[in-house]
C-alpha positions in Angstrom: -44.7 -26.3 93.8 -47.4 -29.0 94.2 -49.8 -29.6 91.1 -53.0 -31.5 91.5 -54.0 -33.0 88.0 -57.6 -34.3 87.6 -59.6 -35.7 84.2 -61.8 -32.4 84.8 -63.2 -30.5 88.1 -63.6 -33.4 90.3 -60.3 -33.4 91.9 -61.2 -29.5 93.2 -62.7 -31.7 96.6 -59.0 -32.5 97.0 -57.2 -29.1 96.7 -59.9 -27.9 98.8 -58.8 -29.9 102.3 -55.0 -29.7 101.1 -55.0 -26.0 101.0 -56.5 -26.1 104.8 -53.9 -28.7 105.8 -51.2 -27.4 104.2 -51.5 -23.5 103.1 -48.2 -22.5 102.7 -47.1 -23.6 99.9 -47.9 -23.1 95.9 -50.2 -24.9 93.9 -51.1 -25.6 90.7 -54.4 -26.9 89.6 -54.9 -28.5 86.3 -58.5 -30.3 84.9 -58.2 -31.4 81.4 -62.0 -30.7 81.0 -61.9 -30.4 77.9 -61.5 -34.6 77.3 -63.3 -35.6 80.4 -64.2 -37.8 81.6 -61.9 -40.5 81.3 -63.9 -42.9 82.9 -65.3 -44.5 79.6 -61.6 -44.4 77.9 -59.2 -47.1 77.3 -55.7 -47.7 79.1 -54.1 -46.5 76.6 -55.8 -43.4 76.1 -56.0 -42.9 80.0 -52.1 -43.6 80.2 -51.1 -40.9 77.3 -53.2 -38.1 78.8 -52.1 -38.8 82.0 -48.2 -38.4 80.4 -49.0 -35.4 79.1 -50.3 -33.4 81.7 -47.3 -34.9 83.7 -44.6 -33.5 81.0 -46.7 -30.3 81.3 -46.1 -29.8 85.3 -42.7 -30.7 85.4 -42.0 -28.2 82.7 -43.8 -25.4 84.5 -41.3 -26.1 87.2 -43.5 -28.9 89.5 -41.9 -30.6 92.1 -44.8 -33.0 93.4 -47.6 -34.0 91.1 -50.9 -35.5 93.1 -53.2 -37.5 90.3 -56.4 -36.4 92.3 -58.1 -38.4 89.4 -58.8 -42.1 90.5 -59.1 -43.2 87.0 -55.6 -41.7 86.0 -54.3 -43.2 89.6 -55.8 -46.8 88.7 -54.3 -47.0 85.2 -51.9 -44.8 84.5 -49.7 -44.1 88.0 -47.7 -46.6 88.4 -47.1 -46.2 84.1 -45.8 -43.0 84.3 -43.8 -43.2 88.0 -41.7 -45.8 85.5 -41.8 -43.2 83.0 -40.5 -39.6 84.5 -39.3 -41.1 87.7 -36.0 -42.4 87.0 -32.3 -42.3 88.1 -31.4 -38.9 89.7 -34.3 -37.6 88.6 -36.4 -40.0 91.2 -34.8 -38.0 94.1 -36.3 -34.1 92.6 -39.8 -34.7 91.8 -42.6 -37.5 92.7 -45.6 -38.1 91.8 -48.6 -39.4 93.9 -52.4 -40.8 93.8 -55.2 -40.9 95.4 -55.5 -44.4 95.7 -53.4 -46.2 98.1 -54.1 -43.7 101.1 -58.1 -44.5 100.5 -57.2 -48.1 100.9 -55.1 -47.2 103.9 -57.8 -45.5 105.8 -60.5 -47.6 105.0 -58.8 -51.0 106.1 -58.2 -49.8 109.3 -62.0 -48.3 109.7 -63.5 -51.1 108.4 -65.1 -53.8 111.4 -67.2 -56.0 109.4 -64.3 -56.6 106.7 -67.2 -55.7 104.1 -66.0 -52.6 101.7 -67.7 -51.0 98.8 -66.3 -49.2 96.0 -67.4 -46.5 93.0 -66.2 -45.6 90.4 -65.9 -45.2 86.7 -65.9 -47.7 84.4 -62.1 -48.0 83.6 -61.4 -47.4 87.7 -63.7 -50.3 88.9 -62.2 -52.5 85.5 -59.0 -52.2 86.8 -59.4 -53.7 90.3 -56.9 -51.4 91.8 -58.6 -50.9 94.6 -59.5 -54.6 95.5 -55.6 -55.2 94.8 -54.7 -53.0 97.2 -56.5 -53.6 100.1 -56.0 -57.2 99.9 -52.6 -56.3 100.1 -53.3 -54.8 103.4 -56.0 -57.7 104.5 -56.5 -60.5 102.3 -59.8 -61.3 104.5 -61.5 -58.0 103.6 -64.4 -58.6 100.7 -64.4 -55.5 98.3 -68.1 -54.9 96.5 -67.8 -52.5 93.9 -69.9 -50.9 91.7 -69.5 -48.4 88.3 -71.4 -45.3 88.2 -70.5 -43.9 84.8 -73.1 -40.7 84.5 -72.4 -39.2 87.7 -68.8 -37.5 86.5 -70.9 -35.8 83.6 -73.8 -34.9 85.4 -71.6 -33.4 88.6 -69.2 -31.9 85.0 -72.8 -30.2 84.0 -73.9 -28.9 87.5 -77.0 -31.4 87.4 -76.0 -33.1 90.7 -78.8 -30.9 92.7 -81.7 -32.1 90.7 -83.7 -35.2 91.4 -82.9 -37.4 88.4 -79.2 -37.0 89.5 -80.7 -38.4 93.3 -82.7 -41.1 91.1 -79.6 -42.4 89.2 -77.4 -42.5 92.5 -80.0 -44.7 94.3 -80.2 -47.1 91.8 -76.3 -47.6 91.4 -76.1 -47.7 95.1 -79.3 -50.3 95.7 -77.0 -53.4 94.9 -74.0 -52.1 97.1 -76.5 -51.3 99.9 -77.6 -54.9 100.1 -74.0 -56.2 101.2 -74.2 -54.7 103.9 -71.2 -52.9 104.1 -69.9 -50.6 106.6 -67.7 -48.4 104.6 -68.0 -46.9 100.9 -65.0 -45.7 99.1 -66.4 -43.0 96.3 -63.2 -43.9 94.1 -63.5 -40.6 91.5 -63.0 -37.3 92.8 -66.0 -36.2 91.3 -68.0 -38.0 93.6 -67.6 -36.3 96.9 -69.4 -33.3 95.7 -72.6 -35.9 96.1 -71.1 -37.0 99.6 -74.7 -36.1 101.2 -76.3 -38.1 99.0 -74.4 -40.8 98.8 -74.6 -40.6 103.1 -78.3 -39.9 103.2 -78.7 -43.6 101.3 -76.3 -45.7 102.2 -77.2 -44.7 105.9 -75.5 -44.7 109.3 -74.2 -48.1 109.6 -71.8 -46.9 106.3 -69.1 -44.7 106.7 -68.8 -42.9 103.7 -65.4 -41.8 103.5 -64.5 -37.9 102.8 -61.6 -38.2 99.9 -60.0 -35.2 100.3 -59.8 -35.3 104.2 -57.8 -38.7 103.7 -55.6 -37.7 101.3 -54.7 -34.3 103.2 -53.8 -35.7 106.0 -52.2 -38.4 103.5 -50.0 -35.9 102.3 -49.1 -33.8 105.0 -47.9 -37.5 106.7 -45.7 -37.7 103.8 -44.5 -34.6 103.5 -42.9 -35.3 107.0 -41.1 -38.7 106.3 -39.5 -36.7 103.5 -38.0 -33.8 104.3 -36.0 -34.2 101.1 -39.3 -33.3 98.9 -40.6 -31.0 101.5 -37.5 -29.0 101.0 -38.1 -28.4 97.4 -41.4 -27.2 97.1 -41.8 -23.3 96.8 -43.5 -21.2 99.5 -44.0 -17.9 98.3 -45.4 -14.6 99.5 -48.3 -14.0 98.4 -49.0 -17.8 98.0 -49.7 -18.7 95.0 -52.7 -20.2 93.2 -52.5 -21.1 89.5 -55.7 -22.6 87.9 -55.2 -24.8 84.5 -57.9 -26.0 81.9 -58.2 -27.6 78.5 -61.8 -26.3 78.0 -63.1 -23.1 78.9 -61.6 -21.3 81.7 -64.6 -19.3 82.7 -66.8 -22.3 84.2 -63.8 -23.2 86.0 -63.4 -20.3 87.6 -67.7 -20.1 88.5 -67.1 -24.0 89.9 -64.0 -23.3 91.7 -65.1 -20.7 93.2 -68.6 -22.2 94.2 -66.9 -25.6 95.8 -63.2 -23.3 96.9 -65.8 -21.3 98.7 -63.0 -18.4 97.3 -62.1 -16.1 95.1 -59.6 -17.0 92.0 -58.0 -15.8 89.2 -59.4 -16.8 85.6 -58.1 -19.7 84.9 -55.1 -20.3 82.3 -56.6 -22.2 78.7 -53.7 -24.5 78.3 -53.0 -27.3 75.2 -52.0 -30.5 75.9 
């Protein structure tokens, strides 16, 4: 089984291009609402919620675990691979981010060698992003750029009104006068305001799609390891397991609403 784990709802803009690419196999879907966002949190914190929704997926049976939470990817991914992926137990189970394949994709779209970033506070603080695609192109310039009310106010269904439109623009004014030609939106959150963030960067700026990338991410590696691929359950009728630490019914309204499907209600879990 594949779980996606996300600070809250946000990472529902991944599962929703990963069940398209790759339908037939299970998922789970867990959002620790109930302590998002993580954004404003320390390390620390980030790291020990992140380990404890990872122990919780591999004890309901999880083979590959997908962080599709760029703050948990930028602080706590590489803490807890360390963690819960050693010895034999490396070769049965992995676990993933979102980060790496956004840095993939937007170093090779990139022709000015002028990229932006948002994100939350702890996500832009840790400079994951600018550390990896330096790694890929030491030339490329990174501009980034926090936007810490945007994860509540997409969290509260407020991203529709115009003081959520007001508050974008003026996070995005200072990015805008780079001048560059691609915008990571580094929190999963984010991509439910893709529109908006197009309609003011303009079209000289890609703005990239997160889920998209790290479908097609995924589905790539899925194929150079057959190993993994092997393991993970495909069952008949698939199935489609919905986790949250807060209430379960306004995950099941937003899931459905951004799924553009039907679901069960959502299991209330403790972590």
């Amino acid at each position: 089984m594949i779980a996606l784990f996300d600070s809250g709802i946000g990472g529902l803009t991944v599962l929703k291009p990963v069940l398209k690419e790759l339908p037939q196999y299970d998922y789970i879907y867990l959002g620790d609402s109930a302590r998002s966002p993580y954004g404003p949190r320390s390390p620390e914190t980030i790291k020990k919620f992140s380990e404890e929704a990872v122990e919780y997926l591999f004890n309901r049976g999880v083979t590959l675990i997908i962080f599709a939470c760029n703050t948990a990817s930028s602080v706590a991914l590489r803490h807890v691979q360390q963690k819960y992926l050693k010895g034999d137990k490396e070769q049965d189970r992995k676990i993933l981010g979102v980060l790496i394949p956004l840095a993939e994709e937007v170093t090779k779209q990139t022709k000015t060698n002028r990229v932006g970033v948002v994100g939350t506070k702890a996500t832009i603080s840790s400079q994951s992003y600018n550390s990896e695609i330096h790694k890929i192109n030491p030339e490329t310039k990174v501009y980034s750029q926090t936007c810490p009310l945007l994860v509540p106010i997409i969290e509260e269904s407020w991203h529709t009104k115009p003081e959520a439109t007001s508050i974008l623009r003026k996070y995005l004014k200072p990015l805008k006068s780079t001048n560059i030609d691609t915008l990571i939106l580094g929190c999963t959150h984010y991509p439910i305001m893709h529109k908006d963030f197009q309609k003011y960067m303009g079209k000289k700026t890609k703005v990239f799609d997160t889920g998209e990338v790290v479908a097609k991410s995924l589905a790539d590696y899925l194929e150079r390891h057959p190993e993994i691929e092997k393991k993970l359950s495909k069952s008949t009728p698939k199935k489609r397991i919905f986790l949250t630490t807060d209430d379960p019914a306004k995950m099941k309204t937003f899931a459905e609403k951004h799924l553009g499907q039907k679901i069960k209600m959502p299991e209330k879990i403790t972590l």
